[in-house]
GUPA-797013 format. One record per residue (C-alpha): residue in one letter; x, y, z; residue number from 1; chain. Coordinates in nm, 3 decimals, padded with zeros to 5 digits, m for minus. Example, Ala and Ser with C-alpha at 12.3 -4.5 7.8 and 13.67 -1.06 7.14 Angstrom:
residues 2
<residuo=A; c1=01.230; c2=m00.450; c3=00.780; num=1; cadena=A>;
<residuo=S; c1=01.367; c2=m00.106; c3=00.714; num=2; cadena=A>;
END
This chain:
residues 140
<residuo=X; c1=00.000; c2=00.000; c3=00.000; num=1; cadena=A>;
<residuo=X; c1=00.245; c2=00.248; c3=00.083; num=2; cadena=A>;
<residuo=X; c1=00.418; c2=00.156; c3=m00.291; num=3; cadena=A>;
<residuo=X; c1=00.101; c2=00.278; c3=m00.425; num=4; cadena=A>;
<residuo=X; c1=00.090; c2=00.622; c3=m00.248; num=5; cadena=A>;
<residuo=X; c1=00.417; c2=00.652; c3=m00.350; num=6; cadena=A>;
<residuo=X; c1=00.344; c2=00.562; c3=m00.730; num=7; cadena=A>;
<residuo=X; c1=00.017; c2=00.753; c3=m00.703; num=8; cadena=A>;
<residuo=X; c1=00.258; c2=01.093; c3=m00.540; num=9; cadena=A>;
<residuo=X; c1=00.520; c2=01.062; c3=m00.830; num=10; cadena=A>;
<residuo=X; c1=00.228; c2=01.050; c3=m01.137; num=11; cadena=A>;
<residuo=X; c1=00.083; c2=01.331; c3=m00.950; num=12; cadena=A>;
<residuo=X; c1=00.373; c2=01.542; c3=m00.954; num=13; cadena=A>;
<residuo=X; c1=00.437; c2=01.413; c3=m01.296; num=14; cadena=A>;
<residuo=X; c1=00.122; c2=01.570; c3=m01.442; num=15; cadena=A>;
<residuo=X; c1=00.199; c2=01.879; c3=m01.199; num=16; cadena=A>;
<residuo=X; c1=00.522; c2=01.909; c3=m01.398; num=17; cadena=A>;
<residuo=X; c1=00.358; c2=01.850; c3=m01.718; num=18; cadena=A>;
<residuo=X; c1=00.123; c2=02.096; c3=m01.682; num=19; cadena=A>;
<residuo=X; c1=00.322; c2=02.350; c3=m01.531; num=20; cadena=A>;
<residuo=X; c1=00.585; c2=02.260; c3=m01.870; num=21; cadena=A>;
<residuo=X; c1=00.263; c2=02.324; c3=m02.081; num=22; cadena=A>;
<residuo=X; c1=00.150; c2=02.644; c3=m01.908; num=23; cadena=A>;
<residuo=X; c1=00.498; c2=02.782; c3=m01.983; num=24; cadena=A>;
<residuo=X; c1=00.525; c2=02.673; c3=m02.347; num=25; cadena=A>;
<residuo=X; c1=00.176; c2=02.835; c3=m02.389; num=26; cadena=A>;
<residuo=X; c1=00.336; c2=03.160; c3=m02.241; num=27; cadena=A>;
<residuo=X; c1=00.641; c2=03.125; c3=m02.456; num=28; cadena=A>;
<residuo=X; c1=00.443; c2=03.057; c3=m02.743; num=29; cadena=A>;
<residuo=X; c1=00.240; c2=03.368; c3=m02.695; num=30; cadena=A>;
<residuo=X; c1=00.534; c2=03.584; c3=m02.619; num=31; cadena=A>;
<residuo=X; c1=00.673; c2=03.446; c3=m02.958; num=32; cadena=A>;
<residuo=X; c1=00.415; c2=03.525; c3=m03.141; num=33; cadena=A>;
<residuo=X; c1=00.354; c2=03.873; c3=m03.003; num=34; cadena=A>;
<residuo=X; c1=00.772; c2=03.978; c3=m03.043; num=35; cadena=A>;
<residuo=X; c1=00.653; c2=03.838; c3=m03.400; num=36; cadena=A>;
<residuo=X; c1=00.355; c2=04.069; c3=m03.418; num=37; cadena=A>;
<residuo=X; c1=00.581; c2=04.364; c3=m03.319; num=38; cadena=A>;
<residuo=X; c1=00.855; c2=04.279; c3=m03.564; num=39; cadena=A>;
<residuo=X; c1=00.652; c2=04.259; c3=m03.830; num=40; cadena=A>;
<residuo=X; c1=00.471; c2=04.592; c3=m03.790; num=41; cadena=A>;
<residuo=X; c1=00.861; c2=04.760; c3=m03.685; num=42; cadena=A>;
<residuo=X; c1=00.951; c2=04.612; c3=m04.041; num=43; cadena=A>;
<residuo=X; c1=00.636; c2=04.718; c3=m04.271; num=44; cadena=A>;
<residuo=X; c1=00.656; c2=05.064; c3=m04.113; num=45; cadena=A>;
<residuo=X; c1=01.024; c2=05.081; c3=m04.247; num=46; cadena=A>;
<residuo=X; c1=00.957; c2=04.940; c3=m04.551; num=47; cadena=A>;
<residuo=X; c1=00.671; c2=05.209; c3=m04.579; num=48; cadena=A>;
<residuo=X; c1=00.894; c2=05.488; c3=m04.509; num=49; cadena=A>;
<residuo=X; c1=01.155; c2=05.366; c3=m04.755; num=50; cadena=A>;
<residuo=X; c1=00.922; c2=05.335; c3=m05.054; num=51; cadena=A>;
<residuo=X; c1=00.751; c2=05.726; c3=m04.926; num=52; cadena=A>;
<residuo=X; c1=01.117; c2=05.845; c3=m04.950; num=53; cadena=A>;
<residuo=X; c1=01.178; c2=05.681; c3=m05.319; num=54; cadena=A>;
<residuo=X; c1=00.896; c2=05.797; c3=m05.431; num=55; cadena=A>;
<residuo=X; c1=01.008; c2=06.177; c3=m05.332; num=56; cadena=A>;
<residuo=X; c1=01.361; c2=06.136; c3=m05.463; num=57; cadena=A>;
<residuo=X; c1=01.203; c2=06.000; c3=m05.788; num=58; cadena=A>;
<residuo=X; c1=00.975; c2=06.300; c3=m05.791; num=59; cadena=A>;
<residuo=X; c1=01.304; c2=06.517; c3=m05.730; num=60; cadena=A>;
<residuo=X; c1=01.480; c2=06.370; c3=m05.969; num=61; cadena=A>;
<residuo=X; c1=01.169; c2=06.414; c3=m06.185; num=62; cadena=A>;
<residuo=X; c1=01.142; c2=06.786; c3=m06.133; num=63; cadena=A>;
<residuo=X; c1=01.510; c2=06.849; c3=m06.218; num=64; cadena=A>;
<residuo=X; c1=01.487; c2=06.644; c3=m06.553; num=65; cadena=A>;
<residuo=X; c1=01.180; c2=06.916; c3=m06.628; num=66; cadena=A>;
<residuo=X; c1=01.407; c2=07.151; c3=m06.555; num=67; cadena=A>;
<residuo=X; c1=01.704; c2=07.019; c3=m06.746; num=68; cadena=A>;
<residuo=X; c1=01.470; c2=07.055; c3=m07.039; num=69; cadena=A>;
<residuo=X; c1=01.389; c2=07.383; c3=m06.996; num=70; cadena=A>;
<residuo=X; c1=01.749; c2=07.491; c3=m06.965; num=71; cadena=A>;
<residuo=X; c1=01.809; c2=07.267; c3=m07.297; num=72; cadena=A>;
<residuo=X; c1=01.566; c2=07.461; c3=m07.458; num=73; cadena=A>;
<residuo=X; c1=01.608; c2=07.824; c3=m07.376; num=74; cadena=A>;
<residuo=X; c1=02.026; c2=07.761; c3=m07.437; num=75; cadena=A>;
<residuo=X; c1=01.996; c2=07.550; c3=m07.762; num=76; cadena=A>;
<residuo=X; c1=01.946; c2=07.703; c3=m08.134; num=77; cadena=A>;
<residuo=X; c1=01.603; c2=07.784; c3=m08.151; num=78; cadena=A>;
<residuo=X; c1=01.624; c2=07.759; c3=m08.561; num=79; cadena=A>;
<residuo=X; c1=01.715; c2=07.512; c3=m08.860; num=80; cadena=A>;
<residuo=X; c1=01.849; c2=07.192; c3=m08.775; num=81; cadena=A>;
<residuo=X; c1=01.980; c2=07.236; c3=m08.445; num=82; cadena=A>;
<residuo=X; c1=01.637; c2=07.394; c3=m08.349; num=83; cadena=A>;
<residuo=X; c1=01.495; c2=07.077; c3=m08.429; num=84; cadena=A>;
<residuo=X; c1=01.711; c2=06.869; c3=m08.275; num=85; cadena=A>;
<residuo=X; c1=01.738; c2=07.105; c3=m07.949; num=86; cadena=A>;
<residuo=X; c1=01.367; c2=07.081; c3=m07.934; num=87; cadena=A>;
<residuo=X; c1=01.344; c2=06.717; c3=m07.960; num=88; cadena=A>;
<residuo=X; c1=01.590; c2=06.636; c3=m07.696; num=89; cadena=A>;
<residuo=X; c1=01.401; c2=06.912; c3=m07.462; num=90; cadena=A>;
<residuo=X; c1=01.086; c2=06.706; c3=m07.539; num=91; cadena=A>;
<residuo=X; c1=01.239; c2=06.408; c3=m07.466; num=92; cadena=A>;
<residuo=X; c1=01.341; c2=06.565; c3=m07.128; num=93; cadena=A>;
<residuo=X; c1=00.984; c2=06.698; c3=m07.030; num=94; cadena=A>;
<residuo=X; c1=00.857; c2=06.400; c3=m07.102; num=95; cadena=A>;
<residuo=X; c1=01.091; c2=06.197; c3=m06.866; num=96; cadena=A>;
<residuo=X; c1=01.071; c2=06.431; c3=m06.609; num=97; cadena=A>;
<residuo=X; c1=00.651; c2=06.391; c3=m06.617; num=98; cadena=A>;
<residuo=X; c1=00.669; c2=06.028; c3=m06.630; num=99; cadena=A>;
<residuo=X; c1=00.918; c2=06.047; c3=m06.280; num=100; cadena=A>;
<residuo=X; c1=00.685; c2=06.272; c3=m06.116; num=101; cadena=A>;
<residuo=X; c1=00.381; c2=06.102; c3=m06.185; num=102; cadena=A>;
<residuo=X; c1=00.503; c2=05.764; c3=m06.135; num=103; cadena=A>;
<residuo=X; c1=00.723; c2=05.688; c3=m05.884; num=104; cadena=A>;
<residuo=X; c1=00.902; c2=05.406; c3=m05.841; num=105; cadena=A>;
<residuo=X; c1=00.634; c2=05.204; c3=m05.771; num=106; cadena=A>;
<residuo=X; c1=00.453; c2=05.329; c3=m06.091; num=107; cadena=A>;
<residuo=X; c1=00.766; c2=05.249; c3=m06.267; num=108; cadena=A>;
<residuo=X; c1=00.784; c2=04.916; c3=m06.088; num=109; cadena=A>;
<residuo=X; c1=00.446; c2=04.826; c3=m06.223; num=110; cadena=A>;
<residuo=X; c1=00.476; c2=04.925; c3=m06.544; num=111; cadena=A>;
<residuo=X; c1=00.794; c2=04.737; c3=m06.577; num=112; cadena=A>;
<residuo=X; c1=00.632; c2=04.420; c3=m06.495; num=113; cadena=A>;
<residuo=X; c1=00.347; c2=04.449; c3=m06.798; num=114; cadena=A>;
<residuo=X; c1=00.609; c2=04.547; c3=m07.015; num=115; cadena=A>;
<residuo=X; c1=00.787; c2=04.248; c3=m06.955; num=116; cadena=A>;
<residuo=X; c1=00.471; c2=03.999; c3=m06.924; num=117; cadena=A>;
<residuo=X; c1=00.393; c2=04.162; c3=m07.208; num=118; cadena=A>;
<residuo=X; c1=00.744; c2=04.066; c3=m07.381; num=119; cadena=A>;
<residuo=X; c1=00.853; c2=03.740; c3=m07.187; num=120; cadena=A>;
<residuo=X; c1=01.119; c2=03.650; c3=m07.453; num=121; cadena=A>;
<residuo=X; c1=01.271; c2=04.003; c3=m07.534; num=122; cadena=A>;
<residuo=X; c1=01.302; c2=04.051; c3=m07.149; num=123; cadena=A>;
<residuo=X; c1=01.429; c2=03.707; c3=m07.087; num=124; cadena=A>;
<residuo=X; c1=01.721; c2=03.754; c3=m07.381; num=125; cadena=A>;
<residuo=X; c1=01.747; c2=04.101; c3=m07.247; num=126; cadena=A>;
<residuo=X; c1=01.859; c2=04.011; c3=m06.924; num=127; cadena=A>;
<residuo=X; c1=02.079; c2=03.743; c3=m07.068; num=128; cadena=A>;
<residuo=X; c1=02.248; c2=04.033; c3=m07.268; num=129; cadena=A>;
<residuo=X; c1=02.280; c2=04.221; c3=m06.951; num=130; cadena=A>;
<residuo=X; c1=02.441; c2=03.896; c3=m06.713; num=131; cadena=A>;
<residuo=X; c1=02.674; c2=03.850; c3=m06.996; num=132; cadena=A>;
<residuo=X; c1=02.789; c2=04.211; c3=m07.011; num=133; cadena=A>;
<residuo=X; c1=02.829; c2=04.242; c3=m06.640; num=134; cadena=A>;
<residuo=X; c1=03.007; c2=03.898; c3=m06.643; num=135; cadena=A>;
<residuo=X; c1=03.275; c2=04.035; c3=m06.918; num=136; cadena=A>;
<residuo=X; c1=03.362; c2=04.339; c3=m06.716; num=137; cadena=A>;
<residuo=X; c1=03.399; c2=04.167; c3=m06.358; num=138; cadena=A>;
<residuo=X; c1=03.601; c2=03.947; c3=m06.525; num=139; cadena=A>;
<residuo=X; c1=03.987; c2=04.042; c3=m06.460; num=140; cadena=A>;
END
């Protein structure tokens, strides 16, 4: 008898322990997933600020190609030849600097993917061209 009050003590503390070891895993497991939580909202905040700051240097950038164009213009040959060809690259400008501003990187991002679903080969041999370039001059 006193074999089985000591068996029945020892699977009593057992399932003490085991429940006490499950309690704690459960409070791990929440802490886990609430560092986790935290993390992840730490890290999409970043990533938010990042893309909000891209998007303003692209519109910089955008604003200063307008303006590039306008200096092209007023300084070029505003006749003949020249004229043309000063007013063509001054187009050319405006028209980059428009596309910056408006679209962002993001915008660019986006319409860089349906060009290239659009084109799956050409963009395929395209980057091939490109890995092959960058692979001749890395190579000593």
């Amino acid at each position: 008898m006193a074999t089985n009050m000591h068996t029945g003590e020892v699977k009593d503390k057992a399932a003490d322990t085991l429940h006490k070891a499950q309690d704690a895993g459960s409070t791990v497991l929440q802490k886990g997933k609430e560092v986790a939580g935290a993390a992840y909202e730490t890290a999409a905040a970043a990533a938010s600020t990042v893309g909000h700051a891209a998007d303003s240097a692209t519109q910089s950038v955008g604003k200063g190609v307008k303006s590039a164009a306008d200096t092209v213009r007023n300084m070029g040959p505003q006749s003949g030849m020249l004229g043309s060809a000063t007013e063509g690259v001054a187009g050319a400008l405006e028209s980059t600097g428009s596309y910056l501003e408006q679209k962002g990187i993001s915008g660019m991002a986006g319409d860089m993917t349906d060009l290239i679903r659009r084109n799956p080969v050409t963009a395929v041999l395209i980057g091939v061209g490109i890995g092959f370039l960058l692979a001749r001059a890395t190579r000593s």
